[in-house]
C-alpha positions in Angstrom: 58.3 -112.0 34.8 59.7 -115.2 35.0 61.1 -115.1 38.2 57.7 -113.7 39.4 56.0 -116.5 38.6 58.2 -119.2 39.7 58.8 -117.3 43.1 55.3 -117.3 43.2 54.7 -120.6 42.6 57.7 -121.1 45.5 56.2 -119.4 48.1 52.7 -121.5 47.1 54.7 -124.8 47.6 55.6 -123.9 50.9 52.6 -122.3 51.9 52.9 -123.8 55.8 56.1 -122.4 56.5 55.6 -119.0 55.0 52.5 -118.9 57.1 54.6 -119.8 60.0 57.4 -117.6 59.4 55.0 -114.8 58.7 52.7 -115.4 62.2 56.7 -115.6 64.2 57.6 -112.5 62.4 54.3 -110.9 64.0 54.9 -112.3 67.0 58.2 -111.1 67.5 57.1 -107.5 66.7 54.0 -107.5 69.0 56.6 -108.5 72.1 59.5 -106.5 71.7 58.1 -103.7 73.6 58.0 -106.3 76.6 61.2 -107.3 76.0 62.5 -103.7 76.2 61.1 -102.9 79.6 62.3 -106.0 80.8 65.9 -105.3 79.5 65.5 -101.6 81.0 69.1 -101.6 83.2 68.6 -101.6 86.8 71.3 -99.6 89.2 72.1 -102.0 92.3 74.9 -100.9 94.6 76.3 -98.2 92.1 76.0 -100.7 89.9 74.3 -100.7 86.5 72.6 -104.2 85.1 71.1 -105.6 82.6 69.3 -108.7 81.7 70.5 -110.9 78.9 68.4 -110.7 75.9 67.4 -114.0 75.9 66.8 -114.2 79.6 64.3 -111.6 79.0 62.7 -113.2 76.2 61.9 -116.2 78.5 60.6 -113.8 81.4 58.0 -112.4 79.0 57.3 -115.8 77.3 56.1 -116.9 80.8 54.3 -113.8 81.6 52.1 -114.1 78.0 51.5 -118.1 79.1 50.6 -117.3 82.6 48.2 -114.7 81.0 46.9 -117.4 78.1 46.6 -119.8 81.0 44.7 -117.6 83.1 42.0 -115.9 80.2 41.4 -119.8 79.0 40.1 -121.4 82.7 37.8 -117.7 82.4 36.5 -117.7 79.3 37.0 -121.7 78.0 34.1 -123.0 79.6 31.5 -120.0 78.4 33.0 -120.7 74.9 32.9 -124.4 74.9 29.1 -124.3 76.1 28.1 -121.4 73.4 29.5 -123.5 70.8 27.2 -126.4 72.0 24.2 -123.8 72.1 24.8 -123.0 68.3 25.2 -126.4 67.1 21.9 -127.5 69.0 20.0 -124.5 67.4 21.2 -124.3 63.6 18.5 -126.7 62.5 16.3 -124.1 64.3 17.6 -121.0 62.7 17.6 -123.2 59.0 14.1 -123.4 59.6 13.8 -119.9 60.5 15.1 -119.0 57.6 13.1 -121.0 55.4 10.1 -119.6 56.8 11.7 -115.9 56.2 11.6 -116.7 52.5 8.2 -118.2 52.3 7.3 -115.4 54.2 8.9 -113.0 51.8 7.0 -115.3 48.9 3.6 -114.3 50.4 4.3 -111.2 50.6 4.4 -110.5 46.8 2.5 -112.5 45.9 -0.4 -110.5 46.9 1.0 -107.8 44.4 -0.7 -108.4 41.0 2.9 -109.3 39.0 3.4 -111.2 36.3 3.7 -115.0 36.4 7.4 -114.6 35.2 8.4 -111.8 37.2 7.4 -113.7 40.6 8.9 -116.5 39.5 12.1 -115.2 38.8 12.0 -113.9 42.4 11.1 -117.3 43.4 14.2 -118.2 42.4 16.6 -115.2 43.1 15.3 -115.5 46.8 15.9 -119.3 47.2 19.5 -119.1 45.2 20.3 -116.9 47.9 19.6 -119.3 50.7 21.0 -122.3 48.8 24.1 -119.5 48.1 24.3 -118.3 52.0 24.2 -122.1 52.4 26.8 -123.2 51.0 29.7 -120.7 51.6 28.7 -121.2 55.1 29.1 -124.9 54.4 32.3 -123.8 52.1 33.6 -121.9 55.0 33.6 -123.9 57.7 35.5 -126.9 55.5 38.4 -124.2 55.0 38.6 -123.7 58.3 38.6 -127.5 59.3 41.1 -127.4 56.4 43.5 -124.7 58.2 43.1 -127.0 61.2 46.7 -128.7 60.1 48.5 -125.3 60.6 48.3 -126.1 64.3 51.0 -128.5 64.6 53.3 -126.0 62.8 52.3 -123.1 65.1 54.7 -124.8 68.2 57.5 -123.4 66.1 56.0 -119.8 65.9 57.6 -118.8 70.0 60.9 -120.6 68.5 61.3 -118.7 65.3 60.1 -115.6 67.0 62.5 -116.1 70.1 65.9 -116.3 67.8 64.4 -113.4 65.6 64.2 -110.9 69.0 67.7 -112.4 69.9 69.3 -111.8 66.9 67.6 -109.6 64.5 70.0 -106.8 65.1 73.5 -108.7 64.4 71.4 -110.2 61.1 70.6 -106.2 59.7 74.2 -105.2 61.2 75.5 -108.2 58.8 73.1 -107.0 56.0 73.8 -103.6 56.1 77.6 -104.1 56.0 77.3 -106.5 52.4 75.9 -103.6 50.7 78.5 -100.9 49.3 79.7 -97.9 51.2 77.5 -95.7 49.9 74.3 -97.2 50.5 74.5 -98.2 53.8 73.2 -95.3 55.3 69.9 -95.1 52.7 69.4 -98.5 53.7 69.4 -98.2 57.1 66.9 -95.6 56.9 64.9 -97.9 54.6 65.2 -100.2 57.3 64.3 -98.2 60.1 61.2 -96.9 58.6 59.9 -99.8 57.0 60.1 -101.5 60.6 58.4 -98.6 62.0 55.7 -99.1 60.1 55.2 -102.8 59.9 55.6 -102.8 64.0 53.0 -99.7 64.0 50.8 -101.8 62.0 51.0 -104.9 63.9 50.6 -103.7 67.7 47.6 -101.2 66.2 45.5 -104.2 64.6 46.3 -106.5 67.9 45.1 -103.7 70.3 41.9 -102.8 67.9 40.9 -106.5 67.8 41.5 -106.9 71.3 39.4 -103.8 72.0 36.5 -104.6 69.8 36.6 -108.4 70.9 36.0 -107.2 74.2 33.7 -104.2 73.5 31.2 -106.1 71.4 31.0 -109.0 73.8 30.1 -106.7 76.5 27.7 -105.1 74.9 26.2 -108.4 73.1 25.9 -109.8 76.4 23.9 -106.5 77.9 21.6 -106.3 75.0 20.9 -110.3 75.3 22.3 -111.3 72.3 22.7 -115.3 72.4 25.9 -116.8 72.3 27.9 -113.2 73.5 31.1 -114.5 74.2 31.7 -116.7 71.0 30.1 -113.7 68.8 32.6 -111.2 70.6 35.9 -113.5 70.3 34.9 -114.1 66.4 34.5 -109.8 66.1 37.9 -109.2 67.9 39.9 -112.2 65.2 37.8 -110.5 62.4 38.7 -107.4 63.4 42.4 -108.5 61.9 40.9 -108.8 58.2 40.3 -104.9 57.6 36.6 -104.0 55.9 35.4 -107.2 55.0 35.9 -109.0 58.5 33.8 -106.2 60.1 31.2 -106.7 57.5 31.2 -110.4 57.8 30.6 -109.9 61.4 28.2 -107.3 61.4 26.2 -109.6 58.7 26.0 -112.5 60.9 24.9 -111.2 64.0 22.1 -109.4 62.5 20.9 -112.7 61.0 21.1 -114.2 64.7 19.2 -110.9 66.5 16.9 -110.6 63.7 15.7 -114.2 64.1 15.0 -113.4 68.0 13.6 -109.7 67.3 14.0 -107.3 65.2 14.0 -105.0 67.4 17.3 -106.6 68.5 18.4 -106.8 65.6 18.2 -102.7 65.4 20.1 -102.4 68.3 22.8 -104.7 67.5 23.4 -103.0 64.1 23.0 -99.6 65.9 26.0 -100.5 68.4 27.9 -101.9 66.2 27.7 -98.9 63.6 28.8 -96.8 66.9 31.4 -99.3 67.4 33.1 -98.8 64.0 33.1 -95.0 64.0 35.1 -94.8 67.3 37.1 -97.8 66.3 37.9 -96.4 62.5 38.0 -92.4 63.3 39.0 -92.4 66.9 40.8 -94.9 68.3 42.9 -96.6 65.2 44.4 -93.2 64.2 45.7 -92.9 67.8 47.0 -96.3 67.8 48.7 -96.7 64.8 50.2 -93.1 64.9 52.6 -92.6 62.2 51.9 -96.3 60.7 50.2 -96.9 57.7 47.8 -94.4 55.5 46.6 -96.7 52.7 42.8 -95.6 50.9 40.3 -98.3 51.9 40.0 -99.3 48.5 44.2 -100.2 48.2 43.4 -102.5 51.6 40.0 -104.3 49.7 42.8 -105.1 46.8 45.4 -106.3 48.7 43.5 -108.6 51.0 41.7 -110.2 47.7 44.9 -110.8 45.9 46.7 -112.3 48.8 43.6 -114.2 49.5 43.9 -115.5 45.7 47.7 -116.0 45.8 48.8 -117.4 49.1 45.5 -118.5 51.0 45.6 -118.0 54.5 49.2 -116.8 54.3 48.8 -114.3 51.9 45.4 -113.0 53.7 47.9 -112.2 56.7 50.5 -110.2 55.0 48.7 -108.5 52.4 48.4 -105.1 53.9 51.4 -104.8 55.8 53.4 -105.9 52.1 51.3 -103.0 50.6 52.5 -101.0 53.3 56.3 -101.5 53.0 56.0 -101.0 49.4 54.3 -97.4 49.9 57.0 -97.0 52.5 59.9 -98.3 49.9 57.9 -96.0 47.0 58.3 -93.1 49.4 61.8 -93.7 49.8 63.1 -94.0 46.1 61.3 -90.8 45.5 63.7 -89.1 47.8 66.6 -90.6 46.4 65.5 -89.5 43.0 65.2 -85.5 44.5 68.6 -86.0 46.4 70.5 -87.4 43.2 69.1 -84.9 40.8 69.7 -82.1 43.6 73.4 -83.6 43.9 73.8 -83.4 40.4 72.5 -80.2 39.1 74.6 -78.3 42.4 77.7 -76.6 40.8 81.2 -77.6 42.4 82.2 -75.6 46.0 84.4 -72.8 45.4 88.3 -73.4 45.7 89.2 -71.5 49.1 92.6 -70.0 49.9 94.1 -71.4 47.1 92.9 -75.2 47.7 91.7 -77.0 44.9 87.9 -77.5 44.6 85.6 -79.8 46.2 84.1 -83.1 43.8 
């Protein structure tokens, strides 16, 4: 329990660099496809060739900043002047909301309660605005706070470039410490614990790229304001499984319902739509063989590695979870091999040779 704690405490100290390390070790995952097909061999003359690893690294390095380069002069101006728009109009959508709740006030008013009742709804519904208030305020200080991760993030391509160069000789040098006889279990170990944490990686980056794109589409044909900023912040939330949806979904309702309900109907209506292909269609097929953890072992992990690590521990909650189910699975194997193993009676001597141990 000790040495819990004071890894723990460890990993807390350094909280930059295991974010870091934990945002090149996605990296590295969500590329090596690339790298593959760029390392394919190619037959030239009779001839077979391949590119150097780290030749190909570099080829898809500039590929990905071509593409970043690219998608910012698109969609950098259309951000930069819907972030304007939503700074000019929040003192228009405080006083929106202000006028909701003396709205809602009124409208109990006229119901003959008792002087204690209404005013204990005077102040349930005013706590919530004050509340809604402030973690808004609360959030966006954490997030000015997470602002000094960026320096740190020029080291993500560098970390993640040696790890695709030479994460194979590393396991190879790994594998080999270990004794004889557990090479091979560990290797298996390995090899599915990879599986899944690449599954799980490549599956959330495609569904937050595809819901980034679909709800900003379909915010900007419904007339939502601000379509583009409100799809990019569904696509990153789309990362944070059940509760970035939610936070989503919650916001832009406040936004549509302060321009029409009746928008604010059809936003929720699409959105709903949204998240049943996204959760019942689409994700299955993307993640394949990855991860099958109950929605309520994803709400736990994301709130304890929200409370331990922060930012860090928000981003490798679920896939920890998920190499432990993966490790779990394993050891419960090894348990039905070694009991098989030992309960099997000794082969037969044959021909006169001496029996097998």
């Amino acid at each position: 329990m000790i040495l819990v704690t004071a890894g723990l405490w460890a990993l807390h100290r350094v909280e930059q660099v295991v974010l870091v390390l934990i945002l090149a070790v996605f990296f590295a995952y969500l590329i090596v496809p690339l790298v593959d097909v760029f390392q394919r061999p190619l037959r030239a003359a009779g001839i077979e060739r391949r590119l150097a690893r780290g030749f190909a690294i570099g080829l898809v390095y500039l590929l990905i900043l071509g593409i970043a380069i690219g998608g910012a002069a698109i969609l950098l101006p259309r951000v930069t002047r819907q972030i304007g728009q939503a700074a000019a109009q929040a003192p228009v959508y405080g006083a929106s909301l202000r006028a909701w709740e003396q709205g809602w006030v009124r409208y109990y008013e006229r119901f003959d309660l008792p002087t204690e009742v209404r005013a204990s709804l005077d102040r349930s519904v005013l706590g919530m605005g004050e509340t809604t208030a402030g973690y808004a305020r609360g959030l966006v200080v954490n997030l000015i706070g997470d602002l000094v991760y960026l320096p740190w993030l020029v080291l993500v391509p560098v970390l993640s470039f040696f790890l695709l160069r030479d994460a194979e000789a590393l396991r190879r040098v790994a594998l080999k410490a270990l004794p004889h006889d557990a090479q091979l279990r560990a290797y298996r170990l390995v090899e599915d614990m990879s599986a899944a944490f690449a599954a799980y990686i490549r599956a959330q980056f495609l569904a937050c790229a595809l819901v980034g794109i679909t709800c900003g589409v379909v915010f900007e044909v419904l007339g939502m304001p601000y379509p583009v900023l409100l799809g990019m912040a569904a696509g990153v939330m789309e990362f944070v499984p059940l509760v970035g949806p939610l936070l989503i979904a919650v916001v832009t309702a406040i936004i549509a319902v302060l321009q029409t309900p009746v928008l604010a109907i059809w936003v929720l209506g699409c959105l709903l739509l949204i998240r049943v292909v996204e959760d019942y269609v689409v994700y299955p097929k993307l993640i394949g063989r990855g991860l099958h953890l109950h929605p309520l072992t994803v709400i736990l992990a994301v709130l304890v590695g929200v409370e331990l690590d922060g930012l860090a521990g928000l981003f490798v909650a679920i896939p920890a979870v998920a190499l432990v189910s993966v490790a779990f699975r394993h050891w419960l194997k090894w348990r039905k091999i070694d009991a098989w193993a030992a309960d099997e009676p000794p082969t037969p001597a044959v021909s006169g040779e001496e029996p097998v141990h």
